[in-house]
ZAROLO-131768 format. One line per 8 residues: number of its first residue (from 1); their letters; for each residue x, z, y of C-alpha. Coordinates in nm, 2 decimals. Layout:
NUM> a> X/Z/Y  ...
***
This chain:
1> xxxxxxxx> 1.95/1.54/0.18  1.59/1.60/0.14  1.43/1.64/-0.22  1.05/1.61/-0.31  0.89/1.92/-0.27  0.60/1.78/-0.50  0.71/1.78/-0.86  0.47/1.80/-1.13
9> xxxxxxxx> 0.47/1.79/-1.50  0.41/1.42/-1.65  0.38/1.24/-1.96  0.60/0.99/-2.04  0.57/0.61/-2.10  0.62/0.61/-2.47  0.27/0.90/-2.44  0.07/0.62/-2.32
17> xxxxxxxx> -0.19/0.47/-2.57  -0.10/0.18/-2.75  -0.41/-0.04/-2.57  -0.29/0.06/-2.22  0.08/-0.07/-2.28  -0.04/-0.35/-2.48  -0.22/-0.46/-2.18  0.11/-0.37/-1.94
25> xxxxxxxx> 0.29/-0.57/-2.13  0.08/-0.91/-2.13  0.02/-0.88/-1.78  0.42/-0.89/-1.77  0.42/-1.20/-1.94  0.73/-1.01/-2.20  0.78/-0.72/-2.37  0.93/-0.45/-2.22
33> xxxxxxxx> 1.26/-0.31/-2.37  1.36/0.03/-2.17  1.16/0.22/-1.86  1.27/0.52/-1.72  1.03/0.78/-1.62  0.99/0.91/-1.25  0.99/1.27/-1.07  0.77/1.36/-0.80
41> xxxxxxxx> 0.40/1.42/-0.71  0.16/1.63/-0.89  0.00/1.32/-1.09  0.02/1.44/-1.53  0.01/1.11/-1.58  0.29/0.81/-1.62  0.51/0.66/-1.34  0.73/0.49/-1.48
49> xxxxxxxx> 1.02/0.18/-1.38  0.97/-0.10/-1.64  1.24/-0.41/-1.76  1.13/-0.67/-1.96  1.33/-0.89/-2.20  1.28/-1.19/-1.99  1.45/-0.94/-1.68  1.13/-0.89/-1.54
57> xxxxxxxx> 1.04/-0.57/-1.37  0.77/-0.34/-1.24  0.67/-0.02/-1.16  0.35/0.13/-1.36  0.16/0.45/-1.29  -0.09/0.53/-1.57  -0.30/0.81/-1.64  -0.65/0.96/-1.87
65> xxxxxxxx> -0.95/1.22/-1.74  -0.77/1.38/-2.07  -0.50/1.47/-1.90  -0.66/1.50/-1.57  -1.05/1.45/-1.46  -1.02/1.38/-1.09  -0.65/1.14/-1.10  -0.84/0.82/-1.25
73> xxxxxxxx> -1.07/0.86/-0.94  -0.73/0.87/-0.70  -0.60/0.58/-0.93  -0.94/0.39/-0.89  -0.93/0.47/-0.47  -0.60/0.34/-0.47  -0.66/0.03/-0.63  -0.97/-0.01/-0.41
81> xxxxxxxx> -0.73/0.03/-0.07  -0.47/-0.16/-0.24  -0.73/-0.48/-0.31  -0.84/-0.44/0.06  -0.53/-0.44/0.27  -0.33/-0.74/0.07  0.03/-0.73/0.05  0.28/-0.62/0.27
89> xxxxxxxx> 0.63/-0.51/0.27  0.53/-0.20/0.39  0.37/-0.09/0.07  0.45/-0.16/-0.27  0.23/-0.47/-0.38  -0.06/-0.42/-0.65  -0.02/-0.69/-0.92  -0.28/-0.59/-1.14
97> xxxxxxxx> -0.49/-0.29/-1.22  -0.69/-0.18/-1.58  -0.95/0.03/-1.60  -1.12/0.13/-1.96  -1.38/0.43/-1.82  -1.10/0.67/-1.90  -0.73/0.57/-1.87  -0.63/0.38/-1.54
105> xxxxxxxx> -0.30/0.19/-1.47  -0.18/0.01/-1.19  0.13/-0.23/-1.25  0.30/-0.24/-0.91  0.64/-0.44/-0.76  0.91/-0.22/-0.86  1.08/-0.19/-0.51  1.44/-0.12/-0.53
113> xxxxxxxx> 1.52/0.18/-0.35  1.51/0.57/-0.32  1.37/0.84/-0.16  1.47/0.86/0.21  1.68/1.10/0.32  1.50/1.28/0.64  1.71/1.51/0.72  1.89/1.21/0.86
121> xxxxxxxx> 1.81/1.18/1.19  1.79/0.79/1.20  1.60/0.76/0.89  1.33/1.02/1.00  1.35/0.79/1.33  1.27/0.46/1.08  0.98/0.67/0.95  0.80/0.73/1.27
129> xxxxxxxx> 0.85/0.35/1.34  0.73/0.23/1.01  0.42/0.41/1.06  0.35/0.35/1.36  0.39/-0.05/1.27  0.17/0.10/0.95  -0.12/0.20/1.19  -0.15/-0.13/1.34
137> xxxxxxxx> -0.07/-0.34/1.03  -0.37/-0.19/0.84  -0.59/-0.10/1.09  -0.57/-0.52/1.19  -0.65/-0.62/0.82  -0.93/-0.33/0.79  -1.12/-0.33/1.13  -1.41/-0.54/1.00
145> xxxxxxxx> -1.48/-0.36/0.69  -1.53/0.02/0.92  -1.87/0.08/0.98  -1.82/0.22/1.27  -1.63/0.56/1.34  -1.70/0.80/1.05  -1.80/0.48/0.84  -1.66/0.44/0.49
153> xxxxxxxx> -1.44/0.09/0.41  -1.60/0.15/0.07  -1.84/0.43/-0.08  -1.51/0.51/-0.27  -1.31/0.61/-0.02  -1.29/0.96/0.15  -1.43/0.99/0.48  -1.17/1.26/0.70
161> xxxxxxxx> -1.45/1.38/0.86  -1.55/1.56/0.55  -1.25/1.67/0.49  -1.20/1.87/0.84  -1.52/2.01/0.81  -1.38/2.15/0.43  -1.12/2.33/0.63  -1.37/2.46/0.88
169> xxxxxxxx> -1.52/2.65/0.54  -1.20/2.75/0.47  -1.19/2.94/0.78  -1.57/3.02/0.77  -1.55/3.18/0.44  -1.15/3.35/0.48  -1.33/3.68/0.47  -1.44/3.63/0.10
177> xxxxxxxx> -1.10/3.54/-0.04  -0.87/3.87/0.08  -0.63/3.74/-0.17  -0.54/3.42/-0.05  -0.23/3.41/0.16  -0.32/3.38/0.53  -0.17/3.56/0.78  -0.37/3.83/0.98
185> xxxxxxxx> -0.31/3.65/1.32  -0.58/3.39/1.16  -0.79/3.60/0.98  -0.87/3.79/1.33  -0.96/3.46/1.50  -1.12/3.26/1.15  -1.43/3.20/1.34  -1.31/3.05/1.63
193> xxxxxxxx> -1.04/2.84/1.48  -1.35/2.75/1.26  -1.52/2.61/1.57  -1.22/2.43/1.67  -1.17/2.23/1.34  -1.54/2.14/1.34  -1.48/2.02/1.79  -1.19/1.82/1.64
201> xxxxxxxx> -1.38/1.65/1.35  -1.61/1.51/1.60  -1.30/1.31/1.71  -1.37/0.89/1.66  -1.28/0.83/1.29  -1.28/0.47/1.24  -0.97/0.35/1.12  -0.78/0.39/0.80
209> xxxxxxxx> -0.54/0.61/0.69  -0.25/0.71/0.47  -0.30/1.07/0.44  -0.10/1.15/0.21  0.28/1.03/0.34  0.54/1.26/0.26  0.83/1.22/0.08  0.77/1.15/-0.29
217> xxxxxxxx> 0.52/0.90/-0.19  0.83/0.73/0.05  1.09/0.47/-0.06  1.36/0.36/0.16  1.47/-0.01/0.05  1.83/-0.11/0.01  1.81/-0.27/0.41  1.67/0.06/0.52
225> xxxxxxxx> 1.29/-0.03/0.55  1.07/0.23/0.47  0.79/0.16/0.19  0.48/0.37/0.15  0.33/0.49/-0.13  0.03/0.67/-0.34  -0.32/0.50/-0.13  -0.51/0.73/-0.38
233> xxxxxxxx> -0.59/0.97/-0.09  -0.66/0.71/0.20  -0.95/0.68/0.38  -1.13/0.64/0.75  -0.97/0.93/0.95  -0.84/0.93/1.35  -0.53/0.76/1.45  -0.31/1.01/1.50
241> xxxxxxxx> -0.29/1.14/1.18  -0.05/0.93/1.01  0.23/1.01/1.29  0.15/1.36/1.23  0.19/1.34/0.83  0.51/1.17/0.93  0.68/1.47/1.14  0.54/1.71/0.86
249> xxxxxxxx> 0.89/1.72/0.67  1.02/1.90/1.02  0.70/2.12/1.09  0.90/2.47/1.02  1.17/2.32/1.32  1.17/2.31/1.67  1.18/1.91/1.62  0.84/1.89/1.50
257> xxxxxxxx> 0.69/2.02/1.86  0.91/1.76/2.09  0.88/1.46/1.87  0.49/1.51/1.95  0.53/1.29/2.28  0.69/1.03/2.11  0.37/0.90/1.94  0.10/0.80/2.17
265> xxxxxxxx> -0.19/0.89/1.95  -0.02/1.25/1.91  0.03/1.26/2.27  -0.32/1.15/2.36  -0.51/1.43/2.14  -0.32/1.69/2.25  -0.12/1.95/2.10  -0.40/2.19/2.05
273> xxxxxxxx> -0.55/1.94/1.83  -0.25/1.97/1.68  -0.22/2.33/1.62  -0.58/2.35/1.50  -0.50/2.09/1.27  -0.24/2.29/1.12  -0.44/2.60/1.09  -0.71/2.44/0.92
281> xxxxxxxx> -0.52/2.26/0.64  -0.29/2.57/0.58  -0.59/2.82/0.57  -0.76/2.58/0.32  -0.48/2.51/0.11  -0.41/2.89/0.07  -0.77/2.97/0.01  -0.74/2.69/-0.30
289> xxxxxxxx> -0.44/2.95/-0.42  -0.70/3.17/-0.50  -1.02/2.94/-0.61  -0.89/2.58/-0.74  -0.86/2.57/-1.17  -0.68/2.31/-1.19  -0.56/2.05/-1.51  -0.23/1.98/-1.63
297> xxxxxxxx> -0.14/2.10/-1.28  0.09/2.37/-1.36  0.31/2.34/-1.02  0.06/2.30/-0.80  0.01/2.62/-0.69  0.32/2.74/-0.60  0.32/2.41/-0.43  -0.02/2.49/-0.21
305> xxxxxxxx> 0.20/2.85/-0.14  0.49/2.71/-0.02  0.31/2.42/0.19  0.05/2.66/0.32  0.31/2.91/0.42  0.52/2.59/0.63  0.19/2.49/0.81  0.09/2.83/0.94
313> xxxxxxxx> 0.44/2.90/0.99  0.45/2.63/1.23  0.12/2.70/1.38  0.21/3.05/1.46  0.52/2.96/1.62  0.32/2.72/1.86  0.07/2.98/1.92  0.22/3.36/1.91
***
């Protein structure tokens, strides 16, 4: 069985101000008479299942800049992408959204199922599947709104292209951050993996993405679909990173490398595009070890350490 990895710290819903769940609770229609709060992710805020007394229910996710100044701006993206791609069984459906300047909530179906389990062979298998049919559901209802590739779907949104060239820094810059937890195999060759990240950025980038699936933002339903969760990180990035996201719960096994072929976007980049890929988001997540302050946060580093150390991991095995 496979457990989030991402487990922060979060308030509860009885912590949420009295005009936030006054508001939850006439969007409901009925007041709501028990919730039980959620594990998993690094959000401080709220994520909590809700039951009404007229048996309605919903999940709600709310959160302040109090509590965290840059998670009412992942809220507010994820509304945005929510809003844009409509409903879908895929994803949990947005049924309303509040947003005061400071706290944000989004009231979402309540999907009934769990975490899947992917260290089951067949469920991993329904994952690659589900996102693969999420590539092509989402890129059909987006493909007018990209302004061609590197465009933006809206000025909210996060551009990937910006985002490789933030692990190219990582890499430019390794030198100034001896502390941070890189191997030496990388820091020998920072430059030139550098180069590479920045080659691979140039990549089209003009579809949207996920980028964020891994298992605490995953729910299996009680027929075995998957459903994906957390848009706060989406934005216009290349199509083959989605199915890699996907295989990252395997990257420290041999399975990660062969089930590369069996996604055509993977196959068609290559797998040094792959392995640069790797290098630069581990080398930048270990370089945040050492320079991120972060808010109400107080197991995300340990969390950067332990990812950071599975991507390079992987990396090294592919390249050394």
């Amino acid at each position: 069985m496979t457990t989030p990895r991402a487990v922060g710290v979060r308030i509860s819903y009885a912590d949420v101000p009295p005009t936030v769940t006054r508001w939850i609770e006439e969007t409901l229609g009925s007041a709501v008479v028990s919730y039980a709060d959620q594990v998993g992710g690094m959000s401080p805020g709220c994520a909590a299942r809700l039951v009404c007394a007229d048996g309605t229910r919903a999940f709600v996710k709310a959160v302040g800049a109090d509590l965290n100044p840059h998670t009412p701006v992942l809220f507010r993206r994820e509304i945005t992408v929510l809003e844009l791609i409509g409903d879908h069984p895929l994803w949990a459906r947005l049924q309303a959204s509040y947003d005061d300047g400071d706290w944000v909530a989004l009231v979402l179906e309540d999907v009934d199922g769990r975490h899947p389990d992917l260290a089951d062979d067949s469920v991993m298998a329904r994952l690659l599947e589900a996102t693969d049919e999420l590539g092509v559901v989402i890129g059909d209802r987006t493909a007018d709104g990209v302004e061609g590739a590197g465009g933006t779907l809206d000025p909210g949104l996060t551009d990937q292209r910006s985002i490789f060239h933030q692990f190219a820094t990582s890499l430019d810059t390794l030198a100034d951050h001896p502390g941070a937890p890189v191997p030496a195999w990388v820091r020998a060759d920072a430059p030139a993996w550098a180069a590479r990240m920045r080659a691979l950025s140039e990549e089209p980038m003009s579809t949207l993405v996920h980028y964020d699936i891994r298992i605490d933002n995953l729910l299996q339903r009680q027929n075995g679909d998957i459903v994906f969760l957390d848009w706060g990180a989406a934005g216009v990035g290349p199509d083959w990173l989605d199915p890699l996201l996907a295989r990252l719960e395997r990257v420290d096994q041999d399975w990660f490398d062969t089930s590369l072929a069996s996604s055509a976007a993977l196959a068609r980049v290559g797998d040094e595009a792959v392995t640069t890929w790797l290098v630069g988001i581990g080398t930048h997540i270990a370089v945040r070890t050492v320079t991120a302050v972060d808010v109400n946060l107080p197991t995300l580093q340990e969390f950067r350490r332990t990812e950071s150390a599975r991507f390079l991991g992987a990396a090294a095995r592919r390249v050394l």
